[in-house]
C-alpha atoms as a printed R data frame, in Angstrom:
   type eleno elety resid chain resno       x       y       z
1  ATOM     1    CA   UNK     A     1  -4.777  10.833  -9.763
2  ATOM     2    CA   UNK     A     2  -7.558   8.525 -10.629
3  ATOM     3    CA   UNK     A     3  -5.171   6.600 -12.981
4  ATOM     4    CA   UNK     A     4  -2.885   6.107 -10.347
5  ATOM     5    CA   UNK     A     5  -5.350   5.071  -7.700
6  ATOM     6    CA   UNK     A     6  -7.194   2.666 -10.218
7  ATOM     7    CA   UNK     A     7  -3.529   1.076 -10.629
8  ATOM     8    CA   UNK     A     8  -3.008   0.917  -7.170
9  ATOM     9    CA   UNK     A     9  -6.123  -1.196  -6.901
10 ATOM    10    CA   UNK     A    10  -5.331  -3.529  -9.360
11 ATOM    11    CA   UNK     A    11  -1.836  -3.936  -7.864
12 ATOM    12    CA   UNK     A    12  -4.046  -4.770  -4.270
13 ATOM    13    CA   UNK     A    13  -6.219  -7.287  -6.319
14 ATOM    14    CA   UNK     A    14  -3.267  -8.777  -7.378
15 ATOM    15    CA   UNK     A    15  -1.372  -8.676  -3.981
16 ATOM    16    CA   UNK     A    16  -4.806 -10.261  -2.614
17 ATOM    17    CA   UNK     A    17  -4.870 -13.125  -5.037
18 ATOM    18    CA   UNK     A    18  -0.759 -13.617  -3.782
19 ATOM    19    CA   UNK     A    19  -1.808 -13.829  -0.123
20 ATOM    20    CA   UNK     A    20  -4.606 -16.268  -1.090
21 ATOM    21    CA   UNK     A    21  -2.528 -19.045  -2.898
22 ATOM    22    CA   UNK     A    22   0.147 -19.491  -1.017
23 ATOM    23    CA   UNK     A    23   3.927 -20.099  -2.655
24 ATOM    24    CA   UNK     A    24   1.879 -17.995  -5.749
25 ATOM    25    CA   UNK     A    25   3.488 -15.015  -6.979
26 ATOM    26    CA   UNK     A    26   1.440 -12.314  -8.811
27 ATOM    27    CA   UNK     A    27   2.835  -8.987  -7.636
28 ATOM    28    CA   UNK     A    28   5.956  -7.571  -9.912
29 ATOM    29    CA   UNK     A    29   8.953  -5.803  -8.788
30 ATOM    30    CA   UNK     A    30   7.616  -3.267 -11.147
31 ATOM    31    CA   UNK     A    31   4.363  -3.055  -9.456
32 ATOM    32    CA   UNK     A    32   6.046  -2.127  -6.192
33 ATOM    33    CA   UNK     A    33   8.994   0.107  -8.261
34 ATOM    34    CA   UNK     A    34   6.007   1.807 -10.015
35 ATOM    35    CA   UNK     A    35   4.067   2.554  -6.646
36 ATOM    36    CA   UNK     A    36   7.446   3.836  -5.361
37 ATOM    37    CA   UNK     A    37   7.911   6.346  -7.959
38 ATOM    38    CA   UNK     A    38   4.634   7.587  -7.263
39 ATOM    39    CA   UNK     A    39   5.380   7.930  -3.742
40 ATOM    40    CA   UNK     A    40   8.253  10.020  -4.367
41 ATOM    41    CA   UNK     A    41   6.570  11.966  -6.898
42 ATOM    42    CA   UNK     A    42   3.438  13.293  -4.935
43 ATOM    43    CA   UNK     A    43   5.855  13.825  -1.915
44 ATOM    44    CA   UNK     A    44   8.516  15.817  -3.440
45 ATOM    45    CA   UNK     A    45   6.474  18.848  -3.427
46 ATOM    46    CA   UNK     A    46   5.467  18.316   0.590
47 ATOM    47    CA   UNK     A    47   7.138  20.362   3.166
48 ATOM    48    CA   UNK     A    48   8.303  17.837   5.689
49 ATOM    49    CA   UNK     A    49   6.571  17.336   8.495
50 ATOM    50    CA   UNK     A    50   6.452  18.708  11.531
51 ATOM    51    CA   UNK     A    51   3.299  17.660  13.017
52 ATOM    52    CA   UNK     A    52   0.587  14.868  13.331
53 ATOM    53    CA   UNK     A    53  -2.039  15.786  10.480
54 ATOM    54    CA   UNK     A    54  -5.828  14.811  11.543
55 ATOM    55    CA   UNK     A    55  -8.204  14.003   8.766
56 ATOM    56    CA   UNK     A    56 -10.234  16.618   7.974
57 ATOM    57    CA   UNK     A    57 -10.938  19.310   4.218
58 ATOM    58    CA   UNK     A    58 -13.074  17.162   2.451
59 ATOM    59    CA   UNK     A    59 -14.889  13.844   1.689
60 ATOM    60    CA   UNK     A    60 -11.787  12.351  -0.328
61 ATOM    61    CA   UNK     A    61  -9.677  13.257   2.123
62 ATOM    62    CA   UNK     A    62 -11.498  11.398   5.064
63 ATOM    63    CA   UNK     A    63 -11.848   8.292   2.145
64 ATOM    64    CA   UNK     A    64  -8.214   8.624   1.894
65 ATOM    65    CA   UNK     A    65  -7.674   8.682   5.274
66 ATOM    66    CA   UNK     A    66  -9.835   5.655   6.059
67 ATOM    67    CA   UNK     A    67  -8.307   3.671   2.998
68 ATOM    68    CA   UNK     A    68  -4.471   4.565   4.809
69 ATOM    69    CA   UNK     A    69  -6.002   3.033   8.231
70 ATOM    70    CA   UNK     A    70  -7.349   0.324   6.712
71 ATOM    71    CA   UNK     A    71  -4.615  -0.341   4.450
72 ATOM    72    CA   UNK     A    72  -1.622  -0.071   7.563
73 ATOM    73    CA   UNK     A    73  -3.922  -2.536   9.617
74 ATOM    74    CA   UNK     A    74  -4.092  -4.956   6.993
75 ATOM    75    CA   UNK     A    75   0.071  -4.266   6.947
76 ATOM    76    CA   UNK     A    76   0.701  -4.993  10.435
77 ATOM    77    CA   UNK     A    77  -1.588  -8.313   9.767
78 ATOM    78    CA   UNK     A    78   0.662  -9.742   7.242
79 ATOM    79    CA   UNK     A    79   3.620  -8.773   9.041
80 ATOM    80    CA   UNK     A    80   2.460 -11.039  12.374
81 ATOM    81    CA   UNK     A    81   1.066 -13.430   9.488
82 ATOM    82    CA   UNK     A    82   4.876 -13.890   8.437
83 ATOM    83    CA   UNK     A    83   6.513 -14.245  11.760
84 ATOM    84    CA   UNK     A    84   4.716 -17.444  11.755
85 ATOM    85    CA   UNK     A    85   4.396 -19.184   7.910
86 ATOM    86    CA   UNK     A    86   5.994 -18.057   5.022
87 ATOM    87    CA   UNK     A    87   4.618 -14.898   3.273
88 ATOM    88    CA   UNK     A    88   5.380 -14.154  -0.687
89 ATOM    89    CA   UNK     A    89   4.321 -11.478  -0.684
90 ATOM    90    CA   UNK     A    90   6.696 -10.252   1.967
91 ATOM    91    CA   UNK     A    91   9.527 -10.075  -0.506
92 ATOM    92    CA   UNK     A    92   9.580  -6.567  -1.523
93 ATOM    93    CA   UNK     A    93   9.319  -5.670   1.819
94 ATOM    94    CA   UNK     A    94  12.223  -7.790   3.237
């Protein structure tokens, strides 16, 4: 796990540097394939689910959590971001 979330990280330095130099393109369609497959993986063995989950179990749980909130705000920011100038890193998305 901390492999993958070390990764992860580099992939957002690299998405940040994107988003900073605009028309730039950093961030791989392997990146975003490799993230993917990770997804997948650590959600194949999940029930589905049925309910809203609140944070709660442990410290890196509530870290995770926080990162997730952070992370889906920062989403929704490049999302209104592209409705108005053109995005790169919006590509993998669209």
């Amino acid at each position: 796990m901390r492999a993958v979330l070390v990764d992860v990280q580099h992939d957002l330095f690299d998405l940040g540097g994107e988003m900073a130099i605009p028309g730039h393109s950093i961030v791989t369609d392997a990146q975003v394939a490799r993230l993917e497959t990770h997804t997948e993986t650590f959600n194949a063995d999940l029930a589905p689910l049925k309910e809203f989950i609140l944070p709660a179990g442990s410290r890196a749980a509530s870290l995770a959590h926080l990162a997730r909130t952070v992370c889906r705000r920062a989403e929704r920011s490049v999302v209104a971001l592209a409705r108005t100038d053109q995005v790169t890193a919006m590509r993998a998305s669209t």
